[in-house]
C-alpha positions as CSV (number, residue, x, y, z in Angstrom):
1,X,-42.8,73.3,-20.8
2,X,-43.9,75.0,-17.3
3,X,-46.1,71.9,-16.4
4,X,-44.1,69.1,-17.6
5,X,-41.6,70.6,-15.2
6,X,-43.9,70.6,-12.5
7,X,-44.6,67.3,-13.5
8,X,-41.1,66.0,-13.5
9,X,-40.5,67.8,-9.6
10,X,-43.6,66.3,-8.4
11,X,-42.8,62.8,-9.2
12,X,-38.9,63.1,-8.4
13,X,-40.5,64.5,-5.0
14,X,-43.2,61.4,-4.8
15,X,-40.6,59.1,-5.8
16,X,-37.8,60.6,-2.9
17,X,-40.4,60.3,-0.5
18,X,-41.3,56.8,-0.2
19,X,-38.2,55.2,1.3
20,X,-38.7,58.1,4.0
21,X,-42.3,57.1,4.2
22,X,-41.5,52.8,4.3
23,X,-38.7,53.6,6.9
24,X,-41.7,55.4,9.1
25,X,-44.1,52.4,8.7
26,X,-41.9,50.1,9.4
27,X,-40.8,52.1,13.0
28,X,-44.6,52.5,14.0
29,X,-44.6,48.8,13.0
30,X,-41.9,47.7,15.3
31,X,-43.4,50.2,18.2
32,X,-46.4,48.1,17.5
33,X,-45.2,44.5,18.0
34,X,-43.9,46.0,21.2
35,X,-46.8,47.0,22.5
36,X,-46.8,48.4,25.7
37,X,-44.2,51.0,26.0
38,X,-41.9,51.9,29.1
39,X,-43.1,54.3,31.9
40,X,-40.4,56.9,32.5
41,X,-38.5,55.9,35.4
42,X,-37.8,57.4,38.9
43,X,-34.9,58.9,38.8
44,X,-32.7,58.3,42.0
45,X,-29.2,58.1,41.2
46,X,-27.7,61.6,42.2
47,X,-26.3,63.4,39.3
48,X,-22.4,63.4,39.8
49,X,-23.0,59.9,39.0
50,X,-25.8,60.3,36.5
51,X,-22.5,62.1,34.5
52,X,-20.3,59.7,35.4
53,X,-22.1,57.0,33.9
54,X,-23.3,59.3,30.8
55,X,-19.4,59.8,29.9
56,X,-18.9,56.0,30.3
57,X,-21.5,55.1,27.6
58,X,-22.0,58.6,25.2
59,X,-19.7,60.3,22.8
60,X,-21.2,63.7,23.7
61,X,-23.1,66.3,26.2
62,X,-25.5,65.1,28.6
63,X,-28.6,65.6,26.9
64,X,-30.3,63.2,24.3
65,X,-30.1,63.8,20.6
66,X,-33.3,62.6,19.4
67,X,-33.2,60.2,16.6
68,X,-35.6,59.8,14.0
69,X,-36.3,55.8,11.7
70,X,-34.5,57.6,8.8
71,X,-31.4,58.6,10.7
72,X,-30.8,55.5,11.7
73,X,-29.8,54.6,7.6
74,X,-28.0,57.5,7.1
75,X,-25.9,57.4,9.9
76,X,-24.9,54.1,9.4
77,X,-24.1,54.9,5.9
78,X,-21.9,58.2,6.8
79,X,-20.1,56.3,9.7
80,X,-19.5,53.4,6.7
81,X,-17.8,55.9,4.8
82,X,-15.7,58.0,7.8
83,X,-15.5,56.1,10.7
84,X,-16.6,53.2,12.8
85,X,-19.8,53.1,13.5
86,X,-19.7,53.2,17.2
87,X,-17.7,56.3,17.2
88,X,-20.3,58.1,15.3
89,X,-23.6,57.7,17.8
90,X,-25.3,60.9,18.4
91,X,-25.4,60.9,22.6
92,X,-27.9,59.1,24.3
93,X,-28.2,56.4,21.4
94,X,-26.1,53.6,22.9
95,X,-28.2,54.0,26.6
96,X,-31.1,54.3,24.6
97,X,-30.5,51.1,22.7
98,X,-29.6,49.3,26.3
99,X,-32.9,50.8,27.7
100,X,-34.8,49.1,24.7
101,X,-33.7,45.7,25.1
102,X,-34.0,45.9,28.8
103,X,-37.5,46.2,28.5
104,X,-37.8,44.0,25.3
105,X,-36.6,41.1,27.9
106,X,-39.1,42.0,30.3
107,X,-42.1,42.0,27.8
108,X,-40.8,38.5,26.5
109,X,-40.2,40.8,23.0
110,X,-38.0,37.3,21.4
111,X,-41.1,35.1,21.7
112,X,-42.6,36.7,18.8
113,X,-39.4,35.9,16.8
114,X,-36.2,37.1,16.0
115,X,-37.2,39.5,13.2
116,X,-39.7,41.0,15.6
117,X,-37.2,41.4,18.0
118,X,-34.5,43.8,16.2
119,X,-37.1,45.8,14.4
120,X,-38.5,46.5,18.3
121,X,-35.6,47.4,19.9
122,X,-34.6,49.1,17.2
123,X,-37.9,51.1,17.4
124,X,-38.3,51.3,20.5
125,X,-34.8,52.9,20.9
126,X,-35.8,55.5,18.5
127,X,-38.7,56.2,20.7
128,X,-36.9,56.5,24.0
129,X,-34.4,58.7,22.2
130,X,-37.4,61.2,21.9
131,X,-39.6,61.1,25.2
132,X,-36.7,60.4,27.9
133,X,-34.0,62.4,29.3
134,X,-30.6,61.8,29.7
135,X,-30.9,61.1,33.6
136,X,-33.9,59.1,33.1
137,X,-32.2,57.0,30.4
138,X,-28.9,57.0,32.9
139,X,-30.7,55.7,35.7
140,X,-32.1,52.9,33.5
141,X,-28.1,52.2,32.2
142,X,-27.4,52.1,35.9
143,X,-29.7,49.3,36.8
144,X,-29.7,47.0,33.4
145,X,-26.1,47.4,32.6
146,X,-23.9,43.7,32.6
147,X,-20.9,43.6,34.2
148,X,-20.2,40.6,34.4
149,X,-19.8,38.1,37.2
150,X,-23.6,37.6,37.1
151,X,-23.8,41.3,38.5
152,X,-26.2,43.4,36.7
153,X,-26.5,47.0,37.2
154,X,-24.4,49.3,39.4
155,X,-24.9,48.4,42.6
156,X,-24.8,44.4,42.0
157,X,-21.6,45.4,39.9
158,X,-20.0,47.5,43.1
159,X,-21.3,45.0,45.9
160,X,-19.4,42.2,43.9
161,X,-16.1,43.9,42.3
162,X,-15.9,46.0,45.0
163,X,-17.5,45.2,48.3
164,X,-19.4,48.6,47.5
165,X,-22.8,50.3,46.9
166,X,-22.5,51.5,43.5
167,X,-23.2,55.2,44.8
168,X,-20.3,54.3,47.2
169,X,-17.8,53.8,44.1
170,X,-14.7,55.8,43.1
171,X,-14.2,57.5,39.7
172,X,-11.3,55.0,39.0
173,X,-14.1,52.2,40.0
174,X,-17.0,53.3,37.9
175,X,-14.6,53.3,35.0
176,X,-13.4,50.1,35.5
177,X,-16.8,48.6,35.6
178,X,-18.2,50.4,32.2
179,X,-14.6,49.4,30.7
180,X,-15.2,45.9,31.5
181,X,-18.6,45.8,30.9
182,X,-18.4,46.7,26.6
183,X,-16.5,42.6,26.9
184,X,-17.0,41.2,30.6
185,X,-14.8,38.1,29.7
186,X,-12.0,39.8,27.7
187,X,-11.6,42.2,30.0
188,X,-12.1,40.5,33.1
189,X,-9.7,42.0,35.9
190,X,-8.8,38.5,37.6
191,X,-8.1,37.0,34.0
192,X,-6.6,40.2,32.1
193,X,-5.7,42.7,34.0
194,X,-3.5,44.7,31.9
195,X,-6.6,44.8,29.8
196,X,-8.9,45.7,32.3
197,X,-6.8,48.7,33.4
198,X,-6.5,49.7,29.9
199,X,-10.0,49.6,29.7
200,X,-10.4,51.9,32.8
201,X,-7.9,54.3,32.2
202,X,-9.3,54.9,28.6
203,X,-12.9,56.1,30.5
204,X,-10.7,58.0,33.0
205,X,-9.9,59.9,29.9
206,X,-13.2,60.5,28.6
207,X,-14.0,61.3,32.4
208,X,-11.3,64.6,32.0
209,X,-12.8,65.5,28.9
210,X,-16.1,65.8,29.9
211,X,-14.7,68.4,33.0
212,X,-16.0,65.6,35.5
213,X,-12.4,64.8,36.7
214,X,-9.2,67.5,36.8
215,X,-6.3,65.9,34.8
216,X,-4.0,65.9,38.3
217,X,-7.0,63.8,39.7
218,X,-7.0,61.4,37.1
219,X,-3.7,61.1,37.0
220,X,-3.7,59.6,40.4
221,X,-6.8,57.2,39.5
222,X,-4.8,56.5,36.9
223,X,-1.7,55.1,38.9
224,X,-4.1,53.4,41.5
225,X,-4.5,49.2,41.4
226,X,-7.5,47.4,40.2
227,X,-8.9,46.9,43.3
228,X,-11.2,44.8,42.9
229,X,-12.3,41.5,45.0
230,X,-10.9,38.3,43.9
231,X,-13.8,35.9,42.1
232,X,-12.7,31.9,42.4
233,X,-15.6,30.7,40.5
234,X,-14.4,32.7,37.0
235,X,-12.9,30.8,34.3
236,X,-11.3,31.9,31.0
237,X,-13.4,32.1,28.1
């Protein structure tokens, strides 16, 4: 009886183990048909806006939640069951995923197919999740992020909304541009502004939660116009 129980556990243990064990294959897989993987970068953006940014993109503390291939399955199946999905990433999982196709482009990742392509990034944001810090992955957000216009990162994004360096920008400002940048065309702040200062005054918020604004400052963000230059050349989508 004693062995045919320790039979029984060792192959309900074998048995529980190899969808762990194929979801790990197919990770070092997809790290593999990336090949080279990023360098960490230098970190230059100063860190009142390293937070600023964080709160923009992540649900929680500035610090990276490292992810493992498996969690990727069963957070997708607990957030089908709660919530939506993008309000249950662990932090540093939506930068991370930015940071991944970022370099993806760069490598020319998509020539190898489209297949190739997801299971990449997807690995490859699992992988950043573990070796890179949250300012590293911030500073990375802060110079691949679209914000539309044709501006990419930050500074392009201040220097043509604003007539700004991005290090240059308001509170109210860097909320406008990560509001606008989750739809660049739906939220456009020529085209819909109501939107667009919905959109901003939504990250204000999450800007007072984290403890990076008081609410009597952003109330007065809050109240403040748009701003932003006027862009001729946009048309509705």
């Amino acid at each position: 009886m004693r062995k045919w129980i320790l039979r029984s556990a060792a192959i309900a243990l074998f048995l529980t183990s190899l969808p762990l064990v194929g979801i790990e294959g197919l990770y070092r897989y997809g790290l593999h048909r990336v090949g080279s993987l990023p360098t960490r970068p230098v970190v230059t953006l100063d860190e009142r806006y390293q937070r600023l940014v964080w709160a923009a993109m992540e649900d929680g503390p500035f610090e990276v939640e490292a992810l493992y291939p498996w969690d990727e399955i069963l957070g997708f199946a607990r957030a089908f069951r709660s919530r939506p999905f993008q309000d249950a990433a662990p932090p540093g999982k939506r930068s991370a995923a930015l940071a991944a196709r970022s370099w993806a482009f760069r490598v020319e990742l998509g020539r190898k197919g489209m297949g190739t392509w997801h299971l990449g990034t997807w690995a490859l944001a699992v992988w950043l999740t573990r070796h890179w810090s949250a300012a590293e992955l911030t500073q990375v957000v802060s110079e691949a992020r679209y914000f539309g216009r044709g501006a990419v990162g930050l500074n392009g994004a201040g220097r043509r909304y604003f007539g700004k360096e991005g290090t240059d920008l308001a509170p109210r400002e860097v909320a406008l541009l990560f509001g606008i940048s989750v739809s660049p065309a739906r939220f456009s702040p020529t085209l819909h502004p109501t939107l667009a200062l919905e959109q901003r005054n939504e990250v204000l918020r999450r800007f007072v939660e984290r403890g990076l604004l008081s609410p009597e400052a952003a109330k007065a963000e809050m109240n403040a116009p748009l701003g932003t230059l006027p862009a001729d050349d946009e048309e509705a989508p």
